[in-house]
VOTORVEX-719735 format. One record per residue (C-alpha): residue number from 1; x, y, z. Coordinates in steps of 0.2 Angstrom, whole numbers. Example, Ala and Ser with C-alpha at 12.3 -4.5 7.8 and 13.67 -1.06 7.14 Angstrom:
2
{pos 1	x 62	y -22	z 39}
{pos 2	x 68	y -5	z 36}
This chain:
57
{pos 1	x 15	y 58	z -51}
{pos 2	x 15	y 74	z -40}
{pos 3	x 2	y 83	z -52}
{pos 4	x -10	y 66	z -49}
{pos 5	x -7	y 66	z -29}
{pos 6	x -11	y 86	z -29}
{pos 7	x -27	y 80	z -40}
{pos 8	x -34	y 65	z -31}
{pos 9	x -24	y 65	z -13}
{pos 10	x -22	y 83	z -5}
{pos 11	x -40	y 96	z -2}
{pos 12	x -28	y 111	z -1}
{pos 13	x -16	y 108	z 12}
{pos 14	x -24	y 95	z 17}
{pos 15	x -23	y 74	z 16}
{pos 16	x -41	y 67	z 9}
{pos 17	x -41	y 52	z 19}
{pos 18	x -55	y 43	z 10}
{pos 19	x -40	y 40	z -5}
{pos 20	x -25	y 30	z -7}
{pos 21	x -11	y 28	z -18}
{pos 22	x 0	y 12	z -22}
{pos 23	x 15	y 10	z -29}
{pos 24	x 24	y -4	z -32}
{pos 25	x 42	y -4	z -35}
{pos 26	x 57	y -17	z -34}
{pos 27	x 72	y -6	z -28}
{pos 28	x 72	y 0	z -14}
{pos 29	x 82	y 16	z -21}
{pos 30	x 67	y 20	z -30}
{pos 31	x 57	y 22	z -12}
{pos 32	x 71	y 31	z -5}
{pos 33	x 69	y 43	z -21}
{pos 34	x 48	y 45	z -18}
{pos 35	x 51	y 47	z 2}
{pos 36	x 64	y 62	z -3}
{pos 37	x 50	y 69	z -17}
{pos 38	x 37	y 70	z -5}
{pos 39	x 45	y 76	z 7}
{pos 40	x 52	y 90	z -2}
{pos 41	x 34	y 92	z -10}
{pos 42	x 21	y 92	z 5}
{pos 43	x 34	y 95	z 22}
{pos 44	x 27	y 81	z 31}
{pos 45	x 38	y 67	z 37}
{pos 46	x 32	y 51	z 31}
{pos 47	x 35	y 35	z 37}
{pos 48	x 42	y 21	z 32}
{pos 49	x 43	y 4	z 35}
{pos 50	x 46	y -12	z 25}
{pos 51	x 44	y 0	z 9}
{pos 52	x 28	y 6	z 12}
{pos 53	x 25	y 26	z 17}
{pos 54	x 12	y 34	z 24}
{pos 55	x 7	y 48	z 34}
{pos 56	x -1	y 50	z 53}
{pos 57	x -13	y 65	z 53}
């Protein structure tokens, strides 16, 4: 999943803000496990919020 977000999400080091990703998942450990991933991946602190994350630029 973090190839496709490179692929279609980020311009270098940047967010493309025109795209979007859903993801639907029941657990919330599972959102706890992306908010670590990307975190680790792209150093900006998401936020979250009734299981959906996102990012202010």
């Amino acid at each position: 999943m973090l190839k496709e977000i490179k692929k279609y999400l980020r311009n270098g080091h940047e967010w493309v803000k025109e795209n979007r990703l859903v993801i639907f998942t029941e657990y919330k450990t599972t959102l706890d496990y992306l908010e670590r991933r990307l975190k680790e991946t792209f150093k900006k602190v998401p936020k979250s919020n009734s299981g959906v994350i996102w990012w202010d630029e």
